[in-house]
PDB file of N, CA, C and O in Angstrom:
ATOM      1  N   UNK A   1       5.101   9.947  20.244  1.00  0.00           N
ATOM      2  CA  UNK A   1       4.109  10.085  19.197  1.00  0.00           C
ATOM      3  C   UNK A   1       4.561  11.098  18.146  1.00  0.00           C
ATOM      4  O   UNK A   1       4.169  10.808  17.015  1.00  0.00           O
ATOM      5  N   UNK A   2       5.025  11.810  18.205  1.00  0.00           N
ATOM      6  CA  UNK A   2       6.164  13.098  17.683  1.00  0.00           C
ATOM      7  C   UNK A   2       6.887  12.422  16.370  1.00  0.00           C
ATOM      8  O   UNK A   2       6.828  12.797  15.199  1.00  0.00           O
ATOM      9  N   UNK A   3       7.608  11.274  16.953  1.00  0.00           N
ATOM     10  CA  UNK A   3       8.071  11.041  15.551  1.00  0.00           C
ATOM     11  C   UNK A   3       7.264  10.276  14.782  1.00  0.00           C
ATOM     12  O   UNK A   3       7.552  10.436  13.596  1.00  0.00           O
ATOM     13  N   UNK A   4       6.241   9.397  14.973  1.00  0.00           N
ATOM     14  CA  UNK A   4       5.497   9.042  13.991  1.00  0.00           C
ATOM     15  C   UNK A   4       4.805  10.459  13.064  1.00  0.00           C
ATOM     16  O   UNK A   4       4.678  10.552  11.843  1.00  0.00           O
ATOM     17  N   UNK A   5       4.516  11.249  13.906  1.00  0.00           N
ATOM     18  CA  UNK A   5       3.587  12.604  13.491  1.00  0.00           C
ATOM     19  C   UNK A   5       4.588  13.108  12.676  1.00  0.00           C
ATOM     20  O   UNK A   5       4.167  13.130  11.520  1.00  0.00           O
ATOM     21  N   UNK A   6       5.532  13.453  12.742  1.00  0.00           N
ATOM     22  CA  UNK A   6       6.229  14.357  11.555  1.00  0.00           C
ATOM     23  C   UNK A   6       7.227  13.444  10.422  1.00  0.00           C
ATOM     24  O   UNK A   6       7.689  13.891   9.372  1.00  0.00           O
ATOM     25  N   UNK A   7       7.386  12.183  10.912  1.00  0.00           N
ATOM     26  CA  UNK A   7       8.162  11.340  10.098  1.00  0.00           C
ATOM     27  C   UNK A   7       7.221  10.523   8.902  1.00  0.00           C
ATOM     28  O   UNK A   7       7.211  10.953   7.749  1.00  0.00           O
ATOM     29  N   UNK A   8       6.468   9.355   9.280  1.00  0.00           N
ATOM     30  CA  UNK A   8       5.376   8.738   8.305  1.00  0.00           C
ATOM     31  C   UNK A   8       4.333   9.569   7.759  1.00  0.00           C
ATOM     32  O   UNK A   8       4.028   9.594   6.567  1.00  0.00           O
ATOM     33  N   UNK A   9       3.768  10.286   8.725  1.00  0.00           N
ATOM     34  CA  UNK A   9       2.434  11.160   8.493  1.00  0.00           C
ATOM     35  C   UNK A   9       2.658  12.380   8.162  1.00  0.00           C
ATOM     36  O   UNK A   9       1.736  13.178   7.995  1.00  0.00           O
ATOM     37  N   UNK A  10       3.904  12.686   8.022  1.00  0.00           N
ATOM     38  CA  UNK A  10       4.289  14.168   7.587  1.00  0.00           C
ATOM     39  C   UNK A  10       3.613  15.295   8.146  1.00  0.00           C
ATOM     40  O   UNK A  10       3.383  16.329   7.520  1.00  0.00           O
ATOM     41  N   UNK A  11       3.300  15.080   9.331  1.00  0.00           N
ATOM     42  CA  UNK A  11       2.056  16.171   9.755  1.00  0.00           C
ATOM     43  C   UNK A  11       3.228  17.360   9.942  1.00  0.00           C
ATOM     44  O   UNK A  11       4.444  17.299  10.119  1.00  0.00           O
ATOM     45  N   UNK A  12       2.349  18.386   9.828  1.00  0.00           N
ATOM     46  CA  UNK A  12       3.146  19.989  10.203  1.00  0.00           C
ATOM     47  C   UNK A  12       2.824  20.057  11.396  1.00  0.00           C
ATOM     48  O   UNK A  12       2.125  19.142  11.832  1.00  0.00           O
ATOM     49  N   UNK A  13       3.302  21.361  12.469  1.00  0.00           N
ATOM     50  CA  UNK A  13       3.587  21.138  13.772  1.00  0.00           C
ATOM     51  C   UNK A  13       1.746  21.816  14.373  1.00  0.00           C
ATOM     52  O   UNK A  13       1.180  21.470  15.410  1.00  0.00           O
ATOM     53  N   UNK A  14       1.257  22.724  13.413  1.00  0.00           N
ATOM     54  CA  UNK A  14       0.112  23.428  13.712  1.00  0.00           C
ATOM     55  C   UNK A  14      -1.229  22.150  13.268  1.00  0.00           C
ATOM     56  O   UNK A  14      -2.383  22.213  13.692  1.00  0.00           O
ATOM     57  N   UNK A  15      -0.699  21.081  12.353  1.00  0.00           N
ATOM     58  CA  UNK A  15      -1.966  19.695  12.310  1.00  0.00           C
ATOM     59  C   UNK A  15      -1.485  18.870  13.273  1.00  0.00           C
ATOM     60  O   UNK A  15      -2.285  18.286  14.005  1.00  0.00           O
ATOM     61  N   UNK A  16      -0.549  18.753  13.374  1.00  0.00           N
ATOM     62  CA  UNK A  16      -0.562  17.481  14.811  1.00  0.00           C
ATOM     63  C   UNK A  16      -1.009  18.165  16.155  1.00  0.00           C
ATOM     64  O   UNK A  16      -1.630  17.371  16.863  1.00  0.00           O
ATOM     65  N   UNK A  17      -0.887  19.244  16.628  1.00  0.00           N
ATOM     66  CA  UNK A  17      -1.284  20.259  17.459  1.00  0.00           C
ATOM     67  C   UNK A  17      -2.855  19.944  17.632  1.00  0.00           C
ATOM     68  O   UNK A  17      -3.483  19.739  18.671  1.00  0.00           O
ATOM     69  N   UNK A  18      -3.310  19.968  16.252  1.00  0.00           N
ATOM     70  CA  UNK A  18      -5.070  19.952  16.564  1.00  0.00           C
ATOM     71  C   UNK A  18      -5.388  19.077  16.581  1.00  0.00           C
ATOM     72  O   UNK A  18      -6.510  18.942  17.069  1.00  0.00           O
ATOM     73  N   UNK A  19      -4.693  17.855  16.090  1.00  0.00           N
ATOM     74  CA  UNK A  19      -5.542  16.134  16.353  1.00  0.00           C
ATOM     75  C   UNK A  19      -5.306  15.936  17.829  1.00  0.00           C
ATOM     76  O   UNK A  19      -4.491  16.401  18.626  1.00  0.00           O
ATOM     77  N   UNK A  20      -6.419  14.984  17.921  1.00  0.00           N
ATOM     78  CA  UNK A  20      -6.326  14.260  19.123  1.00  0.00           C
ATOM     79  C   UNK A  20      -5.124  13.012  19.328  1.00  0.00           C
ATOM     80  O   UNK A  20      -4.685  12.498  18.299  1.00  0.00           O
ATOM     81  N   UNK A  21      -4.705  12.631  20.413  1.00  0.00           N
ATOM     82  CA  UNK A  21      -4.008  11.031  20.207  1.00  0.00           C
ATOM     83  C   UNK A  21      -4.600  10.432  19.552  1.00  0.00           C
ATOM     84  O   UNK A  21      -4.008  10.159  18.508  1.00  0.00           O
ATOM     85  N   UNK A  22      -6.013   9.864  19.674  1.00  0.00           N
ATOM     86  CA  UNK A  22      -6.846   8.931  18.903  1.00  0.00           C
ATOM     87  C   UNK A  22      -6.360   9.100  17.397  1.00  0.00           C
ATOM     88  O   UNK A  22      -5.849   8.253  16.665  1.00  0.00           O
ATOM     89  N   UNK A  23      -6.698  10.598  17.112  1.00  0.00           N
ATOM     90  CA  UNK A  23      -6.943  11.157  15.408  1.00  0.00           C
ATOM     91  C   UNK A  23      -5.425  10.438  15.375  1.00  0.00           C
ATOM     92  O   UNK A  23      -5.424   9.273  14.977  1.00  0.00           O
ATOM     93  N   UNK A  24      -4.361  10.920  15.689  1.00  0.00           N
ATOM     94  CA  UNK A  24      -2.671  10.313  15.301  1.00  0.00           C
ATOM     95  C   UNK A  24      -2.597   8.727  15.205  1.00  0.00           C
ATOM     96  O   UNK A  24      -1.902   8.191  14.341  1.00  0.00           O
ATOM     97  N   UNK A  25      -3.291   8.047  16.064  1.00  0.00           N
ATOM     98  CA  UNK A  25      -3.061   6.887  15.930  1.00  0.00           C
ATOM     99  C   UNK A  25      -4.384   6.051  14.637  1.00  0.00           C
ATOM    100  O   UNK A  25      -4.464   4.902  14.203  1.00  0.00           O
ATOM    101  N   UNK A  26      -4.972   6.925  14.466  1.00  0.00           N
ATOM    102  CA  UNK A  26      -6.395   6.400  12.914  1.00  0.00           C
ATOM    103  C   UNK A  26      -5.453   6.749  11.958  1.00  0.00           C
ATOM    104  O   UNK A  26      -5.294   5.856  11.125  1.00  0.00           O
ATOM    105  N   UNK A  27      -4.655   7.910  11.759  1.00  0.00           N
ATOM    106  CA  UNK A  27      -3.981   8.148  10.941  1.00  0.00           C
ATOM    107  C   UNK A  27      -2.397   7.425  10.535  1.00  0.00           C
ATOM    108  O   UNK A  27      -2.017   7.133   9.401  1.00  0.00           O
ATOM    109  N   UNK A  28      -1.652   7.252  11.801  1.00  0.00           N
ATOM    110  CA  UNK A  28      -0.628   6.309  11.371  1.00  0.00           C
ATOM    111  C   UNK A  28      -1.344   4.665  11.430  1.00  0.00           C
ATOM    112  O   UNK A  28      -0.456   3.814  11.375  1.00  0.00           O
ATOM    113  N   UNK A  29      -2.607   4.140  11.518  1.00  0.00           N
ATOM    114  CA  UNK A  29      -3.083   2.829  11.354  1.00  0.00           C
ATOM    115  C   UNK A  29      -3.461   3.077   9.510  1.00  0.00           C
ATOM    116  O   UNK A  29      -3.252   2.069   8.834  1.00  0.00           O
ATOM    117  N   UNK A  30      -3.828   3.962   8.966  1.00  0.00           N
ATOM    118  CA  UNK A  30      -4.331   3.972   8.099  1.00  0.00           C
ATOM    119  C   UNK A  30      -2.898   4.449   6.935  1.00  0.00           C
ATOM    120  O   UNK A  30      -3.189   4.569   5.745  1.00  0.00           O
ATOM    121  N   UNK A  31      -1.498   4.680   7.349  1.00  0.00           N
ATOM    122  CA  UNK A  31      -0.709   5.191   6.384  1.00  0.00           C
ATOM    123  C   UNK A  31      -0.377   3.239   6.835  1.00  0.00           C
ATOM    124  O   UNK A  31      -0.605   2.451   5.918  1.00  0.00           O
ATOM    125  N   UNK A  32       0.011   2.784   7.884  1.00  0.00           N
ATOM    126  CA  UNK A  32       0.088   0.971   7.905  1.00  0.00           C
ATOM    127  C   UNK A  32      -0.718   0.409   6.492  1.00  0.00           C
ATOM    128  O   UNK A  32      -0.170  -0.302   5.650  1.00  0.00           O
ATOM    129  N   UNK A  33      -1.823   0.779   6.437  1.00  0.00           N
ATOM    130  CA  UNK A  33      -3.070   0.116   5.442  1.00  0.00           C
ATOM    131  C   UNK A  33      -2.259   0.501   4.235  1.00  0.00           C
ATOM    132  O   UNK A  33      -2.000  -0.528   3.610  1.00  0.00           O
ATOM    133  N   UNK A  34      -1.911   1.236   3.834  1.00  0.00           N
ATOM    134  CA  UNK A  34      -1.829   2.069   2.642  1.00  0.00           C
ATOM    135  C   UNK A  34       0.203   1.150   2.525  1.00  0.00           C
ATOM    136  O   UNK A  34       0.305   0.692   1.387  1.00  0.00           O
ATOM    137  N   UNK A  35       0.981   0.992   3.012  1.00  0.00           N
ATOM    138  CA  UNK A  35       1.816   0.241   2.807  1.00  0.00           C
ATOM    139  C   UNK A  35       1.887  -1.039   2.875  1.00  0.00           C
ATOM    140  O   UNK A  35       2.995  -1.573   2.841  1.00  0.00           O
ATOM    141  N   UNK A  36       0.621  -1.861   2.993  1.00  0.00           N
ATOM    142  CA  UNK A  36       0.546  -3.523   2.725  1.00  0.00           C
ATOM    143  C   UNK A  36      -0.829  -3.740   1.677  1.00  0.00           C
ATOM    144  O   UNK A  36      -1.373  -4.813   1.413  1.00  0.00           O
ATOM    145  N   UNK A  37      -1.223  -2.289   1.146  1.00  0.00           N
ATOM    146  CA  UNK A  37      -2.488  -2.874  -0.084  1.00  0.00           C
ATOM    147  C   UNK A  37      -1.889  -1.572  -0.956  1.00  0.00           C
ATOM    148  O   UNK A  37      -1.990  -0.372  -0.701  1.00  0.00           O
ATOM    149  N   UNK A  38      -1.215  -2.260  -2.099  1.00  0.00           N
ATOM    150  CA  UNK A  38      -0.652  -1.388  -3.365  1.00  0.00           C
ATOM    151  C   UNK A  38      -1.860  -0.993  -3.836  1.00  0.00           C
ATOM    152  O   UNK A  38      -2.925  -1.604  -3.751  1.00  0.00           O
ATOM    153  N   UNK A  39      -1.557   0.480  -4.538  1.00  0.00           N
ATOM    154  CA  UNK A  39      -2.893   0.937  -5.438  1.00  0.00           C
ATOM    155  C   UNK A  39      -2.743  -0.109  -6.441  1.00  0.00           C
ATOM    156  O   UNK A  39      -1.807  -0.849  -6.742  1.00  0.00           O
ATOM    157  N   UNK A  40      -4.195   0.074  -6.968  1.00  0.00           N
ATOM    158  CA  UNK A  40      -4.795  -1.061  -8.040  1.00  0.00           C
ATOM    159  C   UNK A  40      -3.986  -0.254  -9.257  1.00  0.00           C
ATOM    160  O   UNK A  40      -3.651  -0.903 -10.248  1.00  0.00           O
ATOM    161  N   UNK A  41      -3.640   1.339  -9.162  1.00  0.00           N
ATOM    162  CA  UNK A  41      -2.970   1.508 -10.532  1.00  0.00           C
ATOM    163  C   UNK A  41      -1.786   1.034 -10.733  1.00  0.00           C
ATOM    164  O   UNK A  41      -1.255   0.771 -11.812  1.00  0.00           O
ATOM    165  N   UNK A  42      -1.338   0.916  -9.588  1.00  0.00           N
ATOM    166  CA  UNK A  42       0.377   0.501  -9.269  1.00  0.00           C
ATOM    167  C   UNK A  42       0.671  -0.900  -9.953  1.00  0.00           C
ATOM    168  O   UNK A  42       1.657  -1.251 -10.601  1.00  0.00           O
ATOM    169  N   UNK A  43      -0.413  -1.556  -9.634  1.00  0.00           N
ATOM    170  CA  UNK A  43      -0.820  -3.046  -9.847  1.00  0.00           C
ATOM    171  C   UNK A  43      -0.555  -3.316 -11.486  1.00  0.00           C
ATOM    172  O   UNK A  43       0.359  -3.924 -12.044  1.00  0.00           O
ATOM    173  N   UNK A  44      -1.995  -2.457 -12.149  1.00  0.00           N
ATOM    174  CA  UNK A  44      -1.915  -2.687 -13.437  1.00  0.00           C
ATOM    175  C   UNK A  44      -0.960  -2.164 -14.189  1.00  0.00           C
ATOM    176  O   UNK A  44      -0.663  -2.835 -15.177  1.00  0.00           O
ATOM    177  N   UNK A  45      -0.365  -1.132 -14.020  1.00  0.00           N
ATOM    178  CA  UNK A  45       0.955  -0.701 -14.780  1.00  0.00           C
ATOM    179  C   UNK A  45       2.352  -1.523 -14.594  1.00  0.00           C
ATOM    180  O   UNK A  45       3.153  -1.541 -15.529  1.00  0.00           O
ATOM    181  N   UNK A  46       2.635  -2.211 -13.359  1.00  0.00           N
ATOM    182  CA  UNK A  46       3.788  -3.288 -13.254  1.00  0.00           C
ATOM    183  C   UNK A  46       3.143  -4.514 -14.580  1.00  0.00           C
ATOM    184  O   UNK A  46       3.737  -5.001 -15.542  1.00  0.00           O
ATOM    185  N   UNK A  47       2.096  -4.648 -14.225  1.00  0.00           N
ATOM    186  CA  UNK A  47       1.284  -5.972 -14.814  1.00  0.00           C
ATOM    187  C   UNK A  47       1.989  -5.939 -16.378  1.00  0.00           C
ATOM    188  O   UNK A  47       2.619  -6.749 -17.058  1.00  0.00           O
ATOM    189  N   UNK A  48       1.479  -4.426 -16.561  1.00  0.00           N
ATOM    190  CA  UNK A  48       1.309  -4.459 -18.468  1.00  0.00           C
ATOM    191  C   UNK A  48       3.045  -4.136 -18.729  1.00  0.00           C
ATOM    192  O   UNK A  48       3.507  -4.519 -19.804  1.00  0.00           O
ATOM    193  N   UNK A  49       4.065  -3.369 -17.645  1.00  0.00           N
ATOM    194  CA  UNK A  49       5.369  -3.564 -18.006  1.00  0.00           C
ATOM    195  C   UNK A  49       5.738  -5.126 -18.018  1.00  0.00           C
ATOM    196  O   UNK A  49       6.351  -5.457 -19.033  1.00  0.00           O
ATOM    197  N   UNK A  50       5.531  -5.986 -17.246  1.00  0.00           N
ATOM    198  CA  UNK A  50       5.924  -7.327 -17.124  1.00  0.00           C
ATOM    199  C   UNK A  50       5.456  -8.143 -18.250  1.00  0.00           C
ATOM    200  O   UNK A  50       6.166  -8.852 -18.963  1.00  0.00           O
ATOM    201  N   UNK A  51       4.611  -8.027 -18.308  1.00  0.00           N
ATOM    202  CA  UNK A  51       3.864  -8.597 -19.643  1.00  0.00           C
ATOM    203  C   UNK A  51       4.736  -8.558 -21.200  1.00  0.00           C
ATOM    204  O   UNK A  51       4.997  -9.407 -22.051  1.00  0.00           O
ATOM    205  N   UNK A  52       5.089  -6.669 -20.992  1.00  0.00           N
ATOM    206  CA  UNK A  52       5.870  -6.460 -22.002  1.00  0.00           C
ATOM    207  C   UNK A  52       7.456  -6.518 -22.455  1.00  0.00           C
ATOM    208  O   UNK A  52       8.142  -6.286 -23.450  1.00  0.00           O
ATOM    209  N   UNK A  53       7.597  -6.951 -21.166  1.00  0.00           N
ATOM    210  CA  UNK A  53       9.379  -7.135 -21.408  1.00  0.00           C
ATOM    211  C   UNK A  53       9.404  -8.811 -20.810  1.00  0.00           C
ATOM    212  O   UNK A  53      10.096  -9.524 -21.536  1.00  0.00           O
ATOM    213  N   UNK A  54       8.783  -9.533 -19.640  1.00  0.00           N
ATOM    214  CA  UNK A  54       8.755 -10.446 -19.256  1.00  0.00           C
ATOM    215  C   UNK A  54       8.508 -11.392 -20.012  1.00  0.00           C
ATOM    216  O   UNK A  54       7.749 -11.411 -20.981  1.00  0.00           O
ATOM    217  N   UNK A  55       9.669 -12.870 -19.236  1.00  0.00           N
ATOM    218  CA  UNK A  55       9.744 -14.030 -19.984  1.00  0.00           C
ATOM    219  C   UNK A  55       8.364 -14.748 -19.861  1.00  0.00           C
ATOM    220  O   UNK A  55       7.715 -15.307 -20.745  1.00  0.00           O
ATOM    221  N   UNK A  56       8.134 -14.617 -18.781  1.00  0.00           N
ATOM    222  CA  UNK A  56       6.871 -15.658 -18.033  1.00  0.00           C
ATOM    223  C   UNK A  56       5.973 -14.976 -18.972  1.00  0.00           C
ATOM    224  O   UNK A  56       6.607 -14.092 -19.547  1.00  0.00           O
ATOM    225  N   UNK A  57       4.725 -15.032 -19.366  1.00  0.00           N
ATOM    226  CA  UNK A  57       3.517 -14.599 -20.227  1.00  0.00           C
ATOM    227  C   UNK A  57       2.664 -15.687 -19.977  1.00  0.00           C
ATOM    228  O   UNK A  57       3.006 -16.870 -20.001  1.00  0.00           O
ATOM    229  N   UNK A  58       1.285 -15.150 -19.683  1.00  0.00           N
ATOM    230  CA  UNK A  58       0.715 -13.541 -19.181  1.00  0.00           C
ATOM    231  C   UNK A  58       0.985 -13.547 -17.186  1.00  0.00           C
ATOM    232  O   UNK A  58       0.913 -14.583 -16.526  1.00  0.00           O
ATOM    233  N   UNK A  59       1.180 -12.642 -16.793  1.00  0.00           N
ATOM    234  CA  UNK A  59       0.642 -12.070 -15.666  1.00  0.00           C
ATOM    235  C   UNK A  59      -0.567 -11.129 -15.715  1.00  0.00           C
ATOM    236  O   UNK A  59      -0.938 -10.261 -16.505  1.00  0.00           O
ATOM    237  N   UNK A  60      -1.136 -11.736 -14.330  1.00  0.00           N
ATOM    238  CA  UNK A  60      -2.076 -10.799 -14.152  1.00  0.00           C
ATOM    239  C   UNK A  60      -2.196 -10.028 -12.766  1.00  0.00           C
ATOM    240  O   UNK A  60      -1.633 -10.420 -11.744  1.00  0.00           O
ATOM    241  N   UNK A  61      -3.034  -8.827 -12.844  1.00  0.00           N
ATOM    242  CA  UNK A  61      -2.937  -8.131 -11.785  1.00  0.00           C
ATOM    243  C   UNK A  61      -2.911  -9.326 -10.447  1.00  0.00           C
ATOM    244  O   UNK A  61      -1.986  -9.170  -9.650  1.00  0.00           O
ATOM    245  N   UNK A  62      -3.860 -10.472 -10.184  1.00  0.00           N
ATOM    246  CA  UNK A  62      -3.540 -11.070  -9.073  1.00  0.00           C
ATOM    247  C   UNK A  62      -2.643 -12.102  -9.177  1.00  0.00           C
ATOM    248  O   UNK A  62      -2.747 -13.061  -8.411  1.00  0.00           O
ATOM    249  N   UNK A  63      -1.765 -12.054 -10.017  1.00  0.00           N
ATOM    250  CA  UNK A  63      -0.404 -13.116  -9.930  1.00  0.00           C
ATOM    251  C   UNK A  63       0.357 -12.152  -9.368  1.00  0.00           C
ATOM    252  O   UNK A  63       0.699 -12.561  -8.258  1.00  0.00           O
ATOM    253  N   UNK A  64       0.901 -10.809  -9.634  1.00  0.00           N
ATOM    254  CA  UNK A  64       1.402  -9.581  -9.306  1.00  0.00           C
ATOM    255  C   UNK A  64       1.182  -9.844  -7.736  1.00  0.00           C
ATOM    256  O   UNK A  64       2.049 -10.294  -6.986  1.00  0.00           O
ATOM    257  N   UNK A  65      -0.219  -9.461  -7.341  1.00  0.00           N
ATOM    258  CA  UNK A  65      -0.346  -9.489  -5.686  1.00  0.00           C
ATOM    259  C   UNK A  65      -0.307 -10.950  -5.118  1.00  0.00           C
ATOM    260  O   UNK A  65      -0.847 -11.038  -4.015  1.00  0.00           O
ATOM    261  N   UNK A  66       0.284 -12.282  -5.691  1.00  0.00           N
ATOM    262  CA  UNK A  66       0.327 -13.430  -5.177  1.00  0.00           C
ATOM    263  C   UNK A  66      -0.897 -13.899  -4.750  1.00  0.00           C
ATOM    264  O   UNK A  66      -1.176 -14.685  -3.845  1.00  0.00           O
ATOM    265  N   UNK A  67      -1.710 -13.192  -5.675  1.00  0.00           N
ATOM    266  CA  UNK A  67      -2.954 -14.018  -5.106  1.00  0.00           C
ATOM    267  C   UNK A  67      -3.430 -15.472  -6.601  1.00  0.00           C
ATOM    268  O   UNK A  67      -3.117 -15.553  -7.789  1.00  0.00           O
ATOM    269  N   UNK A  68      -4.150 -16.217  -5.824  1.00  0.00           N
ATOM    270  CA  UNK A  68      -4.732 -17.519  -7.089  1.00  0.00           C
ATOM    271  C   UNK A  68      -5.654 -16.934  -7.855  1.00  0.00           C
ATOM    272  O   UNK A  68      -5.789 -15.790  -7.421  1.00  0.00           O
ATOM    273  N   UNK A  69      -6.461 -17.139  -8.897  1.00  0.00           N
ATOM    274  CA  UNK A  69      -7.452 -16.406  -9.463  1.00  0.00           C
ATOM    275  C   UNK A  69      -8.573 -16.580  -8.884  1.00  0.00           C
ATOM    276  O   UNK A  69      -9.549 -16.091  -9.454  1.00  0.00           O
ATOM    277  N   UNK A  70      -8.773 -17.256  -7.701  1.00  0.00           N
ATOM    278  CA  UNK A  70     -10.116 -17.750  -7.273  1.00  0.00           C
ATOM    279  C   UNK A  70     -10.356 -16.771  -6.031  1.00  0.00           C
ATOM    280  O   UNK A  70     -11.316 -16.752  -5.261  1.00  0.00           O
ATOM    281  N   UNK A  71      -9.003 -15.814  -6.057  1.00  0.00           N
ATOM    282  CA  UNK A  71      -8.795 -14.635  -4.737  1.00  0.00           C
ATOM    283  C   UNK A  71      -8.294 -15.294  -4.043  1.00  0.00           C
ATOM    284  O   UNK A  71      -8.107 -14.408  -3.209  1.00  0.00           O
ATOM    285  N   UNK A  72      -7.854 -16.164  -3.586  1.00  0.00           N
ATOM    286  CA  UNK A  72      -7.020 -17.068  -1.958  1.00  0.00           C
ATOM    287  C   UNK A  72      -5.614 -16.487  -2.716  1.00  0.00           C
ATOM    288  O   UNK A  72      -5.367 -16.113  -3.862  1.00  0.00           O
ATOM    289  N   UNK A  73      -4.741 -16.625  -1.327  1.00  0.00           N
ATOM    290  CA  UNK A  73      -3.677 -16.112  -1.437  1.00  0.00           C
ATOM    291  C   UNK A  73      -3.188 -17.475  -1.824  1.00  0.00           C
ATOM    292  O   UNK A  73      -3.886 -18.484  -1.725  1.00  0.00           O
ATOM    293  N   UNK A  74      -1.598 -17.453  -2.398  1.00  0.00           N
ATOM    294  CA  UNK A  74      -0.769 -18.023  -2.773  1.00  0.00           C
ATOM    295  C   UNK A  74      -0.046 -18.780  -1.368  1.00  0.00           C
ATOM    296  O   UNK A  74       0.712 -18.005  -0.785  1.00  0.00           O
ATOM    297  N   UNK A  75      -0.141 -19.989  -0.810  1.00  0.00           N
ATOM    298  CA  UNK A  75       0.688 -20.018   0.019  1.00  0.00           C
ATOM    299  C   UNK A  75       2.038 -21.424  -0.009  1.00  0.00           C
ATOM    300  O   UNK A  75       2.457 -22.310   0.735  1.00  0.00           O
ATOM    301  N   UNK A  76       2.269 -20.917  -1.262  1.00  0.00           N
ATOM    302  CA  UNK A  76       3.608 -22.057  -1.563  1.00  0.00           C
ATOM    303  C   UNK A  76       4.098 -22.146  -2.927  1.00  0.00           C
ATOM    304  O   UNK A  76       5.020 -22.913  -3.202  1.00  0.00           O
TER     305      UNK A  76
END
């Protein structure tokens, strides 16, 4: 559990000390979350670079996340 705690979660040796197992494992489930849902700013700033140098015109934030505009994912 050690190396998740100081490697992904960057915990220092005196915060991993005070969590529980449980608390370590909410916390490396929730840095998981945070690497398969991009921030929405991340989103719109690729969007408006692509837009502005890109051949394809327009993208939008959910062409970016492969999603359809109706929200269903893209699957082909």
């Amino acid at each position: 559990m050690t190396p998740v705690a100081y490697g992904p979660l960057a915990l220092k040796p005196w915060e991993f000390e005070a969590l529980t197992p449980g608390e370590v494992l909410q916390l490396h489930a929730g840095y998981q979350w945070r690497l398969t849902h991009p921030a929405p700013e991340a989103v719109w700033l690729a969007t408006v670079i692509v837009n502005l140098f890109g051949p394809d015109l327009p993208w939008t934030p959910e062409t970016m996340l492969g999603r359809r505009p109706d929200g269903l994912a893209n699957n082909g």
